[in-house]
Z-matrix of the N, CA and C atoms (Angstrom, degrees):
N
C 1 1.464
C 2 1.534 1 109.69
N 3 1.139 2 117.10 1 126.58
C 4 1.445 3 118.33 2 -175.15
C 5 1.691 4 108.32 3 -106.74
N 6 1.595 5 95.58 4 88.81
C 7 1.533 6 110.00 5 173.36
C 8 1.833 7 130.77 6 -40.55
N 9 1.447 8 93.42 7 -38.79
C 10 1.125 9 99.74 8 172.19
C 11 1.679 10 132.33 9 -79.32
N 12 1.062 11 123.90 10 -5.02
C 13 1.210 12 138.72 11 -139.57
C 14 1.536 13 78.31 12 -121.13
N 15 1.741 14 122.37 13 -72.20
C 16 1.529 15 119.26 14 173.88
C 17 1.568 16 111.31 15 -44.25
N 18 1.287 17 110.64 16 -37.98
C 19 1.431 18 96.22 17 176.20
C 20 1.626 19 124.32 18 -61.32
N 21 1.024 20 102.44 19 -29.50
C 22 1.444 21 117.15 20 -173.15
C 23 1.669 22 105.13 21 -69.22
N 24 1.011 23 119.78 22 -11.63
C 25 1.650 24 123.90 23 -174.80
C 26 1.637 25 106.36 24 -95.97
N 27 1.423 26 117.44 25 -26.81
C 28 1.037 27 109.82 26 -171.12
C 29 1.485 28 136.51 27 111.76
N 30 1.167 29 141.32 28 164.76
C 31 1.445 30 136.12 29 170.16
C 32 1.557 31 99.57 30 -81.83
N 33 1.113 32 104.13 31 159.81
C 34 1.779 33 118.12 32 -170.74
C 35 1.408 34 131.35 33 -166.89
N 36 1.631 35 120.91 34 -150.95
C 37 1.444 36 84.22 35 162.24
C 38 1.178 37 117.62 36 -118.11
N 39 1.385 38 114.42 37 39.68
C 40 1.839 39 132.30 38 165.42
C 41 1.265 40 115.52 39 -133.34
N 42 1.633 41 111.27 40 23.42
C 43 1.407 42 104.46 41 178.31
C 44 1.692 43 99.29 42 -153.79
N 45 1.129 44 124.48 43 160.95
C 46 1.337 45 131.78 44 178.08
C 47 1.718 46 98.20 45 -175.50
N 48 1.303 47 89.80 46 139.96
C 49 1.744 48 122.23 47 172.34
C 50 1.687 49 122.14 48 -93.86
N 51 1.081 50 85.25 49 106.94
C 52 1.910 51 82.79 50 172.99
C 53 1.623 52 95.71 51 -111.53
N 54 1.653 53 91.26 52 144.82
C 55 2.092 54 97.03 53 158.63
C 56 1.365 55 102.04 54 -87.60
N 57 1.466 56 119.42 55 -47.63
C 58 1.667 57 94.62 56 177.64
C 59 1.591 58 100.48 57 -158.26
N 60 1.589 59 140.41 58 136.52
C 61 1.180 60 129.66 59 177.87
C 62 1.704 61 112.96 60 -52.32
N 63 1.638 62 94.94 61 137.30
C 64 1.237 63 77.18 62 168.16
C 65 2.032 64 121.49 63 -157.76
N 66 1.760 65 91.21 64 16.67
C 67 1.283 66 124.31 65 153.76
C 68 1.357 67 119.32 66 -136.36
N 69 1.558 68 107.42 67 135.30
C 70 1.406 69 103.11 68 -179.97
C 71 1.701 70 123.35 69 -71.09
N 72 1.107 71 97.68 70 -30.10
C 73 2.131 72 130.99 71 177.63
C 74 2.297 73 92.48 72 -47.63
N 75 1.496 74 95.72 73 -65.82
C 76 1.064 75 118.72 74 178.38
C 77 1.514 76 121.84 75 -43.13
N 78 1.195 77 97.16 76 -44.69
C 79 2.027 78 102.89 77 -172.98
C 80 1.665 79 87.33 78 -96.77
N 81 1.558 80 147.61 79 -29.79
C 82 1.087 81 119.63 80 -127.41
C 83 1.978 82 73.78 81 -99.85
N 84 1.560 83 107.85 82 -27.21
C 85 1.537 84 88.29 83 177.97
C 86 1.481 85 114.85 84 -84.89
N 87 1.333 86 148.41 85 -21.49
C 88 1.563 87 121.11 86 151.93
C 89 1.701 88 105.79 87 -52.28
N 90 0.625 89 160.77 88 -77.17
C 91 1.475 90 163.01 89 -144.63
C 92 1.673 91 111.78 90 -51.63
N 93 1.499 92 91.06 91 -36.01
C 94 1.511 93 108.89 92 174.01
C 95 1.533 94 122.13 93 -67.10
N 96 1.476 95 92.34 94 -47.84
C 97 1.969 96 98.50 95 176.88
C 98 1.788 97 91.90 96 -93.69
N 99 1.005 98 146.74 97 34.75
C 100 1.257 99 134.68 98 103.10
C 101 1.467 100 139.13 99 -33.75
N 102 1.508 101 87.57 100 -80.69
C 103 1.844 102 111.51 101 170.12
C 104 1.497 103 116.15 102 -31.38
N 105 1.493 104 98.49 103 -51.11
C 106 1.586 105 117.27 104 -166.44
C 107 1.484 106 110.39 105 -76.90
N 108 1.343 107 118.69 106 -8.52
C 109 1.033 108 124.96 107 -171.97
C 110 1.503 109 104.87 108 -124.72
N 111 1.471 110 121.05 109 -152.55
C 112 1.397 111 113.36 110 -171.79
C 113 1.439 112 112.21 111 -99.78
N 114 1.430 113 119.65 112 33.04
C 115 1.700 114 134.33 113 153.11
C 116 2.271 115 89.40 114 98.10
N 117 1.307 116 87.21 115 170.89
C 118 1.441 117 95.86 116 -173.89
C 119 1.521 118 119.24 117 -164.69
N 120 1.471 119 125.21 118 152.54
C 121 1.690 120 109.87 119 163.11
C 122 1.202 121 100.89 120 -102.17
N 123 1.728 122 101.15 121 166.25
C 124 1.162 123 134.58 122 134.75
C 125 1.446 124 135.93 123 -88.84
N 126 1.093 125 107.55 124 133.33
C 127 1.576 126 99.22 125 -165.40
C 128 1.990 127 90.62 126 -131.56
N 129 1.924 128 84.65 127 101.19
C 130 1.932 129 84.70 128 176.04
C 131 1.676 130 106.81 129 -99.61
N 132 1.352 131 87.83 130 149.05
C 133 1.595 132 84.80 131 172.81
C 134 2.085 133 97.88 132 121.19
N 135 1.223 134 90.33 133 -12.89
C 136 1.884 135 105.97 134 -171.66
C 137 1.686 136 105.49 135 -103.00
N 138 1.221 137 106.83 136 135.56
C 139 1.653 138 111.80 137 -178.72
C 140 1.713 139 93.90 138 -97.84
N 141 1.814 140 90.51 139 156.99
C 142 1.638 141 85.77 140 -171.39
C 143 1.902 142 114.16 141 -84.60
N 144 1.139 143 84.95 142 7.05
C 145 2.011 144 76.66 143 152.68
C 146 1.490 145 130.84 144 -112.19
N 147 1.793 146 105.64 145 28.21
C 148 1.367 147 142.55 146 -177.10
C 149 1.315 148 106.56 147 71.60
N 150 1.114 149 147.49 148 -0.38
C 151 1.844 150 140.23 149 166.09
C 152 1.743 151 107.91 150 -31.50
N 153 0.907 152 110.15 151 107.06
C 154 1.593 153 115.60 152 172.40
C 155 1.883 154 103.61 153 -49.23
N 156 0.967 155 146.52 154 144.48
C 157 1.397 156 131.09 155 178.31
C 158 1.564 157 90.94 156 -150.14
N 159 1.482 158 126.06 157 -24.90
C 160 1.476 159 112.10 158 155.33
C 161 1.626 160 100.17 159 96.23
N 162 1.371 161 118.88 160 141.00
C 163 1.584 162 119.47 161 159.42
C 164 1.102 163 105.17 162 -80.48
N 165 1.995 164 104.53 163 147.35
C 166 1.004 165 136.32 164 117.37
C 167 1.800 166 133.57 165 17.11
N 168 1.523 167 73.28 166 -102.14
C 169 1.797 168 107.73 167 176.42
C 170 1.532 169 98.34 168 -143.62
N 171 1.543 170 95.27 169 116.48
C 172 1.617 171 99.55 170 157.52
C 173 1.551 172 114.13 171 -52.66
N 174 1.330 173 138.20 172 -57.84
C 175 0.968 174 163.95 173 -135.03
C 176 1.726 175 99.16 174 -75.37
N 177 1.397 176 103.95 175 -59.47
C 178 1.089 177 93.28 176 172.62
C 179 1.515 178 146.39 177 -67.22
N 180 2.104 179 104.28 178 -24.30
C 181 0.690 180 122.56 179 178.93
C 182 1.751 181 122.73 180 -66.03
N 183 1.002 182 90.76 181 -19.62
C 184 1.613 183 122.05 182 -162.54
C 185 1.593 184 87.96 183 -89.19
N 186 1.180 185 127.04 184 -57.98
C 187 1.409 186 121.29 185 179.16
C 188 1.675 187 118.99 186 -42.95
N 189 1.310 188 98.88 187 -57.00
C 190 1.816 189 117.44 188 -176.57
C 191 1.825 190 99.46 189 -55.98
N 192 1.529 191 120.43 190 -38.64
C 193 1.091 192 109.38 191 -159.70
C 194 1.863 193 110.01 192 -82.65
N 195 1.761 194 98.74 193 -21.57
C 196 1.059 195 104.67 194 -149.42
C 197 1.976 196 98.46 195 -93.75
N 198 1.395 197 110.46 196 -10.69
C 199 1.304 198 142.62 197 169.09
C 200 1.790 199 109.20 198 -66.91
N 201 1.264 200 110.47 199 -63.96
C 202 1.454 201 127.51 200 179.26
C 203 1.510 202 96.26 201 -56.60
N 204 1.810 203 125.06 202 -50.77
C 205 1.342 204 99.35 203 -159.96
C 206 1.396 205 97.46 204 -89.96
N 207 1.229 206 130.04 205 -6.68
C 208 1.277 207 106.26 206 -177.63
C 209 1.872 208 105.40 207 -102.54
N 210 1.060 209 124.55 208 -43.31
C 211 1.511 210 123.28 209 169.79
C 212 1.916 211 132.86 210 -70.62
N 213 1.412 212 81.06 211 -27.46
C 214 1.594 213 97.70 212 -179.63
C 215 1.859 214 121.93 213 -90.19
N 216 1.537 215 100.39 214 -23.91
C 217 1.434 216 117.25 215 -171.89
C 218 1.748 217 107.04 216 -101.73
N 219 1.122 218 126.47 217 151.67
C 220 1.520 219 113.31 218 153.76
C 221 1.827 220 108.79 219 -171.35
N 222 1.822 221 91.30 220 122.88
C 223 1.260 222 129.84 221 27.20
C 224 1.457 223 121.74 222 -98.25
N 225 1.279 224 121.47 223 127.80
C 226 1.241 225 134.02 224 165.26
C 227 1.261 226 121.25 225 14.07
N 228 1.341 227 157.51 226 144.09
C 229 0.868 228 163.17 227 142.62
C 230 1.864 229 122.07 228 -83.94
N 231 1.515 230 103.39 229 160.21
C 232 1.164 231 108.30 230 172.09
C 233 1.660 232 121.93 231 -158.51
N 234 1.661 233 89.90 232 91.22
C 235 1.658 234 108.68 233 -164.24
C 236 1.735 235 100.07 234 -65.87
N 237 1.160 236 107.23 235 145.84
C 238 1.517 237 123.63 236 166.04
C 239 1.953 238 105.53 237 -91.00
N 240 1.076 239 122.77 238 129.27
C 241 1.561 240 151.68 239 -171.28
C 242 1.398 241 96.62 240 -91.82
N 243 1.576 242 117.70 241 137.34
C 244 1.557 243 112.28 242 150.62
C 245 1.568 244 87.33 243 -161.76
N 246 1.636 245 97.37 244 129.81
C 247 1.640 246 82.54 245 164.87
C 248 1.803 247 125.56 246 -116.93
N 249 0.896 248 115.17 247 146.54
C 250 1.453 249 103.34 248 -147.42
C 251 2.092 250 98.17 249 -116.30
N 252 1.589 251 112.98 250 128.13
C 253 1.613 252 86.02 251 175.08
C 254 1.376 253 108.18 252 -91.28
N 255 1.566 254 102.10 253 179.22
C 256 1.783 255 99.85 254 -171.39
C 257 1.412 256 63.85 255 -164.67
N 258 1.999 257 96.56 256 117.72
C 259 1.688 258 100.52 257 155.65
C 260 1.858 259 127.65 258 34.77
N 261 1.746 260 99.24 259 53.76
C 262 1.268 261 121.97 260 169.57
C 263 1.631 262 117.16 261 71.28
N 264 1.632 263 102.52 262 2.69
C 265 1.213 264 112.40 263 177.68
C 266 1.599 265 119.78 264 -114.16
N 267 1.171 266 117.06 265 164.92
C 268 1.449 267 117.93 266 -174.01
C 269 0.938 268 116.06 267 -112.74
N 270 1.407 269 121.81 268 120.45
C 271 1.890 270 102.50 269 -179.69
C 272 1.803 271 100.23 270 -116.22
N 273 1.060 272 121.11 271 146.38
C 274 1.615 273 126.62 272 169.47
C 275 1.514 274 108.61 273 -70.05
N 276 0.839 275 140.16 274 151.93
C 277 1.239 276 160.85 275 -147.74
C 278 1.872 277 93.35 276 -148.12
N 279 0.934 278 124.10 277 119.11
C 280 1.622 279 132.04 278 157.58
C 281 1.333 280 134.42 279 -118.22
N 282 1.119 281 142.44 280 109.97
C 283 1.232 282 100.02 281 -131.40
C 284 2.151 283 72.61 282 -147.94
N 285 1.737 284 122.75 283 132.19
C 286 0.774 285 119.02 284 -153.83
C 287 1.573 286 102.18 285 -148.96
N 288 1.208 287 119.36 286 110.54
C 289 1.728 288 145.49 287 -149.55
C 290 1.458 289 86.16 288 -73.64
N 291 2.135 290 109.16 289 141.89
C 292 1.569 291 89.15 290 154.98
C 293 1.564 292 106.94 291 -75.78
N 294 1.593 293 100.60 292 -170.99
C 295 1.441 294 107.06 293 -147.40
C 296 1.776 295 95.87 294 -117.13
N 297 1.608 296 113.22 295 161.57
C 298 1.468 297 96.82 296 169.16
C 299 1.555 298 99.86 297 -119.33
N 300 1.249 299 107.12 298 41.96
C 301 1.894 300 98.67 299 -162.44
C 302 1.956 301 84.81 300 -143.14
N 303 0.997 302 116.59 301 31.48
C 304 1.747 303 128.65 302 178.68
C 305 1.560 304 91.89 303 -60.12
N 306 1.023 305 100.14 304 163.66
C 307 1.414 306 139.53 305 -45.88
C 308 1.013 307 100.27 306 -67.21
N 309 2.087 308 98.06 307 148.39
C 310 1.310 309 122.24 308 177.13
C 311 1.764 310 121.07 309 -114.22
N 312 1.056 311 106.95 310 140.19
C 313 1.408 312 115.35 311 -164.42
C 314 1.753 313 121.82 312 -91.63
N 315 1.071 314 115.64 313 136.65
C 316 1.429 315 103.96 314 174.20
C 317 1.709 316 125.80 315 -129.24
N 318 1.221 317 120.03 316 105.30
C 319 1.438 318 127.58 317 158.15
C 320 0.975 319 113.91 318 24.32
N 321 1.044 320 148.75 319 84.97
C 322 1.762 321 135.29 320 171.20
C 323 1.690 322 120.80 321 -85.57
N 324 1.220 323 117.55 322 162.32
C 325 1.489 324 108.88 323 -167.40
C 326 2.289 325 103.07 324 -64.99
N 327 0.957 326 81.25 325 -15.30
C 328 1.971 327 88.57 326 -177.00
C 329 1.277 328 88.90 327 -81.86
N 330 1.334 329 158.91 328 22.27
C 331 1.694 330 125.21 329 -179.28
C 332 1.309 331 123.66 330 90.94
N 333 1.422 332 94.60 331 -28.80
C 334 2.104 333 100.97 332 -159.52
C 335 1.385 334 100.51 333 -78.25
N 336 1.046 335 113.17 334 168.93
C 337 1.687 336 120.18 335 166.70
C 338 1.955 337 100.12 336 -105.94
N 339 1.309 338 119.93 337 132.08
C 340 1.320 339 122.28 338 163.41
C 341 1.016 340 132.05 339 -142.13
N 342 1.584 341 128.49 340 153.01
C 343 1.518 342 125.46 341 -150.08
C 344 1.905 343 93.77 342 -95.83
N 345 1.049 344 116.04 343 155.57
C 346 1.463 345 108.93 344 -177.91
C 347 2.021 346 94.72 345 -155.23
N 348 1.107 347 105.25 346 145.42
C 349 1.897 348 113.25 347 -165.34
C 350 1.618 349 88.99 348 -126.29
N 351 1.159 350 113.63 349 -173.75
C 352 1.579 351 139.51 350 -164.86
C 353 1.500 352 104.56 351 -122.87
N 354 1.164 353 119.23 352 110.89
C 355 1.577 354 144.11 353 175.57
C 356 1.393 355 123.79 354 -112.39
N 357 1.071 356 104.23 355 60.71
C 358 2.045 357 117.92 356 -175.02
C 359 1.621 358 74.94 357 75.14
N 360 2.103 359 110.74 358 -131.07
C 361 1.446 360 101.70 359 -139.08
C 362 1.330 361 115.52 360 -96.91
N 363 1.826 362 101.88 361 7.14
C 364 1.460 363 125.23 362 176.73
C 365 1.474 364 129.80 363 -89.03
N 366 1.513 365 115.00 364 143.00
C 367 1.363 366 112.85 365 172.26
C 368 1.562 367 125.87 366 -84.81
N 369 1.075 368 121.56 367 106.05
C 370 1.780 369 109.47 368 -164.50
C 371 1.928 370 115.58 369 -129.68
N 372 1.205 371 96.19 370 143.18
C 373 1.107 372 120.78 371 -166.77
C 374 1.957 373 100.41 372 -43.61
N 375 1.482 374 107.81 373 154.42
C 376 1.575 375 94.56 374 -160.03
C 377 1.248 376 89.52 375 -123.85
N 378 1.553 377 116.34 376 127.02
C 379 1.547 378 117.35 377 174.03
C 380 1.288 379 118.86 378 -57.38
N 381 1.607 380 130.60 379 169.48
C 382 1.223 381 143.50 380 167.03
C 383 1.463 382 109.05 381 -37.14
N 384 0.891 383 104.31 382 -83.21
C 385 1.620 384 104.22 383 159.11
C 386 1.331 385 139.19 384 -8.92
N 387 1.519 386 116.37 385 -78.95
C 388 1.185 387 133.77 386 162.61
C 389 1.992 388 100.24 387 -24.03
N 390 1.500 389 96.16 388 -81.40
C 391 1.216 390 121.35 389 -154.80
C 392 1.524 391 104.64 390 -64.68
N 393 1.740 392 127.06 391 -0.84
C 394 1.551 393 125.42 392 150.76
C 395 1.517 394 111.71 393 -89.72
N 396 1.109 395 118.12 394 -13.38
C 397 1.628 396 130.06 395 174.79
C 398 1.418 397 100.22 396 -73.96
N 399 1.421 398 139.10 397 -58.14
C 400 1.189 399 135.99 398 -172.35
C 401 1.476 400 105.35 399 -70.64
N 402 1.867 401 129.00 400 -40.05
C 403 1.240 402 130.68 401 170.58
C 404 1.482 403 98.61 402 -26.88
N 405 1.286 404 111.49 403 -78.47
C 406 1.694 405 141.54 404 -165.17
C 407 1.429 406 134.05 405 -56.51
N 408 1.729 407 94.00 406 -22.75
C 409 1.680 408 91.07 407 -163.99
C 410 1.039 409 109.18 408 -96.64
N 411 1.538 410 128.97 409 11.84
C 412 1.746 411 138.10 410 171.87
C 413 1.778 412 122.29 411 -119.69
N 414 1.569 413 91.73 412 14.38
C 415 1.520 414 101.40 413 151.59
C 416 0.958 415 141.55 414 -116.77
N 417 1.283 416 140.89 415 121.93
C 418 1.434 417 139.04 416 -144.81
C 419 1.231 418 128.16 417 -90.45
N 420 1.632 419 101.29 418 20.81
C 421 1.733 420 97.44 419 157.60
C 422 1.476 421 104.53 420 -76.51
N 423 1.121 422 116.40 421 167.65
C 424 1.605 423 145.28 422 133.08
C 425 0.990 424 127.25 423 -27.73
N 426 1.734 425 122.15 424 125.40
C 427 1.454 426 101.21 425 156.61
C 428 1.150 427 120.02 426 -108.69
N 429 1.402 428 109.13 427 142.46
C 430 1.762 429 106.23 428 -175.22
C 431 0.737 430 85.46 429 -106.06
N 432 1.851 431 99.74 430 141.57
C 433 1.724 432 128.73 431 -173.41
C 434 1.396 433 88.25 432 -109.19
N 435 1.642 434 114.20 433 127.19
C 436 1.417 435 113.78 434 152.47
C 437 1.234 436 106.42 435 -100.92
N 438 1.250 437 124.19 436 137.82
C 439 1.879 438 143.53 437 171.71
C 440 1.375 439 117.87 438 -75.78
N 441 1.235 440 101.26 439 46.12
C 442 1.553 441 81.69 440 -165.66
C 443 1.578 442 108.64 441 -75.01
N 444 1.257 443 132.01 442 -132.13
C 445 1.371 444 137.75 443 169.36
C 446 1.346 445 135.98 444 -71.42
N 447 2.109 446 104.98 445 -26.25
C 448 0.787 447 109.38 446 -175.75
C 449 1.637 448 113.12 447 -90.86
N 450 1.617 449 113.34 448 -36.87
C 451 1.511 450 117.42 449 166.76
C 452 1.625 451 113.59 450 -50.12
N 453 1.446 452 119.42 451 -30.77
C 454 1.313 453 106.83 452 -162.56
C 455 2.065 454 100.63 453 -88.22
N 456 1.581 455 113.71 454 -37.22
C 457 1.081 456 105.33 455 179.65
C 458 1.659 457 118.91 456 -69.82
N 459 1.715 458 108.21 457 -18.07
C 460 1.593 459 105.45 458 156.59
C 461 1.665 460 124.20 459 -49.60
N 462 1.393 461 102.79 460 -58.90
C 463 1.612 462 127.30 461 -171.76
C 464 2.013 463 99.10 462 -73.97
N 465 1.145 464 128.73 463 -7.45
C 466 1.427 465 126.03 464 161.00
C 467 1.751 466 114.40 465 -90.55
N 468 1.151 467 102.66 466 -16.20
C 469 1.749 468 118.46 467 -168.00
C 470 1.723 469 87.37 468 -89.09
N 471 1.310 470 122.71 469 -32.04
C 472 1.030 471 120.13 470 -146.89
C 473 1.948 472 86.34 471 -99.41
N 474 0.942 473 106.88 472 -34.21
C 475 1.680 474 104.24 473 173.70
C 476 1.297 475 113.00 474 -74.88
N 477 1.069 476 121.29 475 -11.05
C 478 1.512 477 109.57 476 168.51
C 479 1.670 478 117.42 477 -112.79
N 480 1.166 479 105.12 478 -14.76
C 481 1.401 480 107.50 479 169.50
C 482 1.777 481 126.47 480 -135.45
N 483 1.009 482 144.48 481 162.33
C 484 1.220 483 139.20 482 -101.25
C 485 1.658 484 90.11 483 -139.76
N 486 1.040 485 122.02 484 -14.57
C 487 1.514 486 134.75 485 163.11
C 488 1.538 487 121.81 486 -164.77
N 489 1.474 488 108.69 487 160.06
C 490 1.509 489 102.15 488 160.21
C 491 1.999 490 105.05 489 -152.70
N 492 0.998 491 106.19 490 -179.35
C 493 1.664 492 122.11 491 -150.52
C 494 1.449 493 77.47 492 -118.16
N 495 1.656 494 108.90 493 143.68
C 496 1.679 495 104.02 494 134.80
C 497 1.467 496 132.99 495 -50.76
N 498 1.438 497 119.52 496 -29.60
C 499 1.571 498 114.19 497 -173.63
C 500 2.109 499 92.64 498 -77.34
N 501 1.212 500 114.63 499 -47.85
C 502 1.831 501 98.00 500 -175.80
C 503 1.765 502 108.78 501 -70.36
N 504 1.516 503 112.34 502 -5.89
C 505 1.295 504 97.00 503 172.21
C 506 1.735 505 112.01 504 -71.78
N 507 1.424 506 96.65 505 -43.25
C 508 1.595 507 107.23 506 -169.36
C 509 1.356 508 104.43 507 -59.88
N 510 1.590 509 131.00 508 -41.17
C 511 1.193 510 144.56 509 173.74
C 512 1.722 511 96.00 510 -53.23
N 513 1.447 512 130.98 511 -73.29
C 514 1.108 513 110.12 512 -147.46
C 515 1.672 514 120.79 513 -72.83
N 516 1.638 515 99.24 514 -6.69
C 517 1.530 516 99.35 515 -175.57
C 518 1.590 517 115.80 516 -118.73
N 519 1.667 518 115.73 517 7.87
C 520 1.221 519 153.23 518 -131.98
C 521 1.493 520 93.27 519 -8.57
N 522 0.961 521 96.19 520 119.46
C 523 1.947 522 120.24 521 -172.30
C 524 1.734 523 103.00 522 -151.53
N 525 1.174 524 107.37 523 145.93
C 526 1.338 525 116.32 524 168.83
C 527 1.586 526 126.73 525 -50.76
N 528 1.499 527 135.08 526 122.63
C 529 0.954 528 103.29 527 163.39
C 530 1.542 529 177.68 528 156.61
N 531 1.746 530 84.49 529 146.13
C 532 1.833 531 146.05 530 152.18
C 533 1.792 532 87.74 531 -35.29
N 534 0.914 533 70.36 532 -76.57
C 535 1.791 534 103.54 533 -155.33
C 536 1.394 535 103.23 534 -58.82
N 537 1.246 536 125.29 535 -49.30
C 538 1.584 537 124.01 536 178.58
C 539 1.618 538 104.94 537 -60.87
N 540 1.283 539 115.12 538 -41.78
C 541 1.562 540 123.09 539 -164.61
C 542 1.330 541 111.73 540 -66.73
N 543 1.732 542 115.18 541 -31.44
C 544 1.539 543 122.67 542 -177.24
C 545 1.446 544 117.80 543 -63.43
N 546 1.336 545 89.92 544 -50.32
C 547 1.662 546 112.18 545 175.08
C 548 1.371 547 112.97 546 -49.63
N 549 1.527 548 118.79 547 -48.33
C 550 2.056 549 138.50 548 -171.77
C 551 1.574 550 87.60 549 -58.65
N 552 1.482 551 119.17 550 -51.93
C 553 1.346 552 123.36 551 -156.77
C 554 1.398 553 107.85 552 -70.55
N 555 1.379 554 121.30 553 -36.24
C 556 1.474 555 129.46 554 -166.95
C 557 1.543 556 104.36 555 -99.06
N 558 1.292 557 130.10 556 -15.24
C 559 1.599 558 126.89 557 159.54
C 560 1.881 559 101.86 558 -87.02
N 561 1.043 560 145.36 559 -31.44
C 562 0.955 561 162.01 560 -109.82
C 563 2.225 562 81.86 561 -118.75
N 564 1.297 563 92.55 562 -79.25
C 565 1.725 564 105.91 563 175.68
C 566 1.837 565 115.67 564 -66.09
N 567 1.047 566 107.97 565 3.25
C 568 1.664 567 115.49 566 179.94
C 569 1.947 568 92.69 567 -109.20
N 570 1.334 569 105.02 568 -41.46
C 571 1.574 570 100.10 569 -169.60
C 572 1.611 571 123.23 570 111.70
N 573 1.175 572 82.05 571 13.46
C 574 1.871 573 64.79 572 -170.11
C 575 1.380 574 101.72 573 -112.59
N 576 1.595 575 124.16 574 -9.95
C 577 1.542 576 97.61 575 150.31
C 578 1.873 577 105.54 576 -120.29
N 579 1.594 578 118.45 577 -165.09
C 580 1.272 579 89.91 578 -167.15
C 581 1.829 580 66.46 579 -157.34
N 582 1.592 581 86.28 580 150.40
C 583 1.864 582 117.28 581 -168.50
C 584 1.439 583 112.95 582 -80.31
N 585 0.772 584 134.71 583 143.83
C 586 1.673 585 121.27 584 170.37
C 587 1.739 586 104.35 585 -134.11
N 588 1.546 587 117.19 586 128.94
C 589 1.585 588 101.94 587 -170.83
C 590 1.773 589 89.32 588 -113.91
N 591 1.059 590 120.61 589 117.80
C 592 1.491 591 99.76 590 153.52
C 593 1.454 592 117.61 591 -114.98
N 594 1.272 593 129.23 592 -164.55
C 595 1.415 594 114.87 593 175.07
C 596 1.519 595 146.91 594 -45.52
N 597 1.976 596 91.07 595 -41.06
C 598 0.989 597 105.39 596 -167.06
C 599 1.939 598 117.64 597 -94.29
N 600 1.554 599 95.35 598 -23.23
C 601 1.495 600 108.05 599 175.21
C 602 1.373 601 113.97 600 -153.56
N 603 1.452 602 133.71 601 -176.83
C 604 1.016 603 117.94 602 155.42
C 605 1.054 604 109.14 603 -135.89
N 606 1.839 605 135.88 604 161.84
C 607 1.430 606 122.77 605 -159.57
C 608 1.607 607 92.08 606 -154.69
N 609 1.447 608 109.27 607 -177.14
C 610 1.475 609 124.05 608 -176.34
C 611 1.446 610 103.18 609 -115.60
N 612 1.408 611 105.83 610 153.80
C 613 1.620 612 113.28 611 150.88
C 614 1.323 613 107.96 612 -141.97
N 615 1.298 614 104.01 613 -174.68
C 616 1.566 615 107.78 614 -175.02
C 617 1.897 616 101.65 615 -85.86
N 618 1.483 617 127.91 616 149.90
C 619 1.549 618 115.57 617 175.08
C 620 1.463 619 93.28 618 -64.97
């Protein structure tokens, strides 16, 4: 594995830099929108303007991580370890499969358990939505799309304009929403429109 070379690409949404663990809450939600997503490393021991700075103690690090995925995450995780040297230093290698048992939840400092996905190099909280899309999209029924009035005046909104929100969907057809979100979820897992989460909102387009 050529540490340096991944470093050179950057944090993303299959890669993240730790200098050293040092909440379990903290690592167990990047690790989480890993899983949920199409899997990712960690690379500890790396500063986030890529400076190799090296572990400590493997041992320990390995403890905190291996604690977080199994106490902090659920369902559980099970990170693969490699530690790799680079110029007398050690960096951990973490390295964390997507998952077929999505969505996975993570510990939050309140008690709650919450689902969190991969947004470029951030871990972020996963809307209602999102998190019935991941329920759904690894079982192998079908979804039958009914057309009724309300899918088609979504998918006409969507030909003339370039996005829309759940709150202007509910606005434009005034519907609950319950009810707007079922619909996002069931065009959403068929394909024909497609989710976008970034930090600040999340919105629709047409696929």
């Amino acid at each position: 594995m050529n540490i340096k070379r991944l470093i050179m690409e950057g944090e993303g949404v299959s890669l993240d830099f730790k200098k050293t663990i040092t909440s379990c809450e903290k690592i167990a939600k990047t690790m989480v929108s890993f899983a949920n997503n199409k899997g990712g490393r960690l690379l500890i021991g790396v500063l986030d303007d890529g400076g190799i700075k090296g572990v400590k103690s493997e041992d320990e690090e390995r403890y905190m991580i291996t604690k977080a995925a199994h106490f902090y995450a659920k369902p559980a995780l099970d990170p693969i370890f490699e530690e790799v040297y680079v110029d007398d230093k050690v960096v951990l290698v973490v390295e964390i499969e997507p998952s077929d048992t999505k969505p996975h939840y993570a510990l939050g400092d309140d008690g709650k358990w919450w689902v969190y996905i991969r947004v470029k190099d951030k871990s972020v909280l996963a809307s209602k939505i999102v998190v019935d899309v991941l329920k759904r999209s690894d079982k192998d029924e079908g979804v039958l799309i009914e057309y009724s009035s309300k899918e088609k005046a979504l998918l006409e909104y969507l030909d003339q304009n370039e996005r829309i929100t759940v709150k202007q969907y509910c606005e434009l057809l005034n519907m609950s929403r319950r009810r707007a979100q079922r619909i996002m979820v069931n065009l959403v897992l068929s394909g024909v429109i497609r989710v976008h989460t970034t930090e600040k909102e999340e919105f629709y387009t047409a696929a």
